[in-house]
C-alpha positions as CSV (number, residue, x, y, z in Angstrom):
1,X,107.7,94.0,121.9
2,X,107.1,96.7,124.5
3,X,111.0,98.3,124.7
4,X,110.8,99.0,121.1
5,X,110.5,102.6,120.6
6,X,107.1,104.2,118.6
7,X,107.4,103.4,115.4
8,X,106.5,105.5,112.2
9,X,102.6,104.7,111.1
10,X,102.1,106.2,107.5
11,X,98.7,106.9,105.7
12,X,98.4,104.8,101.9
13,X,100.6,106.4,100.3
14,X,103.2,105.9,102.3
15,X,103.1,109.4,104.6
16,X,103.3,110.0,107.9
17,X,100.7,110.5,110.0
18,X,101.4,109.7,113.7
19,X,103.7,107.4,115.9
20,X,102.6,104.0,117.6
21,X,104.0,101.3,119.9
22,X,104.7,97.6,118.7
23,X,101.8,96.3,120.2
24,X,98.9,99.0,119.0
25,X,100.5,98.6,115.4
26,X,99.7,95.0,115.2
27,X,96.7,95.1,117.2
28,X,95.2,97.6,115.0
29,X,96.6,96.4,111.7
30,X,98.0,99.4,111.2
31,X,100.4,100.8,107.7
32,X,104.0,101.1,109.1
33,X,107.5,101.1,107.8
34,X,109.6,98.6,107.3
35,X,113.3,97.7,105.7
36,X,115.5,94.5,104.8
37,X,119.0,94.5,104.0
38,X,121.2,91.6,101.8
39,X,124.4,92.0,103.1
40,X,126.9,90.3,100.0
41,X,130.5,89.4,100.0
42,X,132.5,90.9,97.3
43,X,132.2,86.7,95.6
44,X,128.5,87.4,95.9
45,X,127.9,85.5,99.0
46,X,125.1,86.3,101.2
47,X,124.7,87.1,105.0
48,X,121.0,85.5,106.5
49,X,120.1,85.7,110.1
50,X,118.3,83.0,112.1
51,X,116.1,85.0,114.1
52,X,116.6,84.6,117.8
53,X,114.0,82.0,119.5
54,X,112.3,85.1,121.1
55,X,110.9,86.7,117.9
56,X,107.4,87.5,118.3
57,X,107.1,86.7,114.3
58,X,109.2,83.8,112.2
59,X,111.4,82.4,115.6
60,X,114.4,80.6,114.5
61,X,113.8,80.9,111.2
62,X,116.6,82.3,108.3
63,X,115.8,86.0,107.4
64,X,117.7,88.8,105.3
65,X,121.0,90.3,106.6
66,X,119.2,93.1,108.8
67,X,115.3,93.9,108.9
68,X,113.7,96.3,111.0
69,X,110.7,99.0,111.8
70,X,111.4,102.3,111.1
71,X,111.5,104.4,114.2
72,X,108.8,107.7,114.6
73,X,110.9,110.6,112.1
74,X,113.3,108.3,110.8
75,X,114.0,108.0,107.1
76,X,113.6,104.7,105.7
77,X,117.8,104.9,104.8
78,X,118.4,106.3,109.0
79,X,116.6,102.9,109.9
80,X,118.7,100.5,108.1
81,X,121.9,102.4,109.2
82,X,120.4,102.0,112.8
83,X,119.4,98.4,111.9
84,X,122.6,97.4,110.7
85,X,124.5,98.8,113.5
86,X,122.3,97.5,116.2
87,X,121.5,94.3,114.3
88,X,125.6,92.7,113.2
89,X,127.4,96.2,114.7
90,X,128.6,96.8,111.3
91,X,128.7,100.4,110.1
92,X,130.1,102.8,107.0
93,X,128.6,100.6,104.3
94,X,126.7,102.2,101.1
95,X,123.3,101.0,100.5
96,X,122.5,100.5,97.3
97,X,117.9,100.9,97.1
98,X,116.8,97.2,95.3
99,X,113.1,97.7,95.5
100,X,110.1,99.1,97.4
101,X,106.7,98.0,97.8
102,X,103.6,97.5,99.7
103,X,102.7,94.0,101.0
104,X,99.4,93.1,103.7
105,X,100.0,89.7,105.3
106,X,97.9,87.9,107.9
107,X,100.1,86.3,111.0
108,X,97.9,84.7,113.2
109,X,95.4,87.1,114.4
110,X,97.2,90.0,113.0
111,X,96.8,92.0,110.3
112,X,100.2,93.5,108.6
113,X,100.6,96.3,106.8
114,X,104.0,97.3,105.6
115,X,105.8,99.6,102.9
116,X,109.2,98.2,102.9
117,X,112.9,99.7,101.4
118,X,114.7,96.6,100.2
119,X,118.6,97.5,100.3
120,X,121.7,95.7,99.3
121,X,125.4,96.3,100.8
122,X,128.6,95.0,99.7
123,X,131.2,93.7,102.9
124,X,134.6,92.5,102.7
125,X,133.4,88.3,103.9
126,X,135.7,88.3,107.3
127,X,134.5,91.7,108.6
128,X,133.8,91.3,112.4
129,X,130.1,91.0,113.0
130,X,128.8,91.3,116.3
131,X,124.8,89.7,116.4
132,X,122.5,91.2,118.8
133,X,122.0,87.8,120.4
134,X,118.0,89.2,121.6
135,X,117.1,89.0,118.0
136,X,120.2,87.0,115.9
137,X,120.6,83.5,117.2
138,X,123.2,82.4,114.3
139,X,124.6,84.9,110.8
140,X,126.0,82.7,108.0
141,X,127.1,83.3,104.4
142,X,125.6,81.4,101.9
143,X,126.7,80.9,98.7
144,X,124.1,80.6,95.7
145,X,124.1,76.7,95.8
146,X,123.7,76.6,99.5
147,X,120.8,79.1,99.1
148,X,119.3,76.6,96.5
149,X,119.5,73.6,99.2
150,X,118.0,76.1,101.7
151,X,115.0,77.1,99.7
152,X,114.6,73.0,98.0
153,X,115.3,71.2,101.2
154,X,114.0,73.2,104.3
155,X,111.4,75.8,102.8
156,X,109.7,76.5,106.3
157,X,112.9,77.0,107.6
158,X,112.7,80.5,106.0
159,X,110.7,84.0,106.6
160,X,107.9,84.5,104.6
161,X,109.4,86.8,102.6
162,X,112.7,85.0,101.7
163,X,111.6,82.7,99.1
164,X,110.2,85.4,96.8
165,X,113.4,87.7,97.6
166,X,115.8,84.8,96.2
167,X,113.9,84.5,93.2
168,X,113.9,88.3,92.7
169,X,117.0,89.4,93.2
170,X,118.6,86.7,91.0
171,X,120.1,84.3,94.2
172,X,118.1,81.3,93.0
């Protein structure tokens, strides 16, 4: 976690108030910035990520399209263009805002405390991607019975969050 650069910590509501490394955030359970991206085909498909083996949180498991922290005095849209580049070297896409909240989780012995920008992106289905294989081990598109399978057949195959996103956004 250490190469990541500080990221943004924010007060509660949502402003921010200094910068912090990966591992003080999580140590100290403190409010930071996140986003998630659902990349769709034109046909409605959707791109998930398996997270690489080496993720400190949810290894190997099927994620949204892109997900990241955002970066000390980066906007919340700056961090999912960054995100999206670094994540499937994709670039130029409009993001479309879904949804925002605030979520507190437990992982382990941390404590997680996010604000997180839910976007949505529309891509043409054979548009090159290139996975950053340090945190992407596979990208697939899903289509909205696949999904279904997913969530039925292999729920802890999946992020914590991805179960309650389908439902949400109208995939399941």
């Amino acid at each position: 976690m250490s190469k990541h650069p500080p990221i943004q910590i924010v007060d509660e509501n949502d402003n921010p108030i200094r910068a912090a490394g990966m591992d003080e955030t999580y140590q100290k359970g403190l409010r930071h910035r996140i986003i998630h991206i659902f990349v769709e085909d034109p046909d409605g498909n959707v791109l998930l990520q398996k997270r690489s083996t080496s993720m400190a949180t949810f290894p190997n498991n099927w994620d949204v399209s892109v997900g990241g922290h955002v970066d000390e005095g980066e906007s919340y849209e700056t961090a999912a263009l960054r995100e999206m580049q670094e994540e499937l070297g994709i670039s130029g896409y409009e993001l479309q805002e879904i949804d925002s909240f605030y979520k507190e989780i437990t992982l382990g012995s941390r404590q997680v405390k996010r604000f997180i920008k839910v976007y949505k992106t529309v891509i043409p289905a054979d548009t090159p991607l290139k996975p950053d294989p340090d945190e992407v081990a596979e990208v697939r598109w899903f289509d909205r019975e696949a999904l279904k399978k997913l969530v039925a057949e292999a729920p802890n195959s999946l992020t914590d969050s991805m179960q309650g996103y389908f439902k949400k956004f109208g995939y399941l």
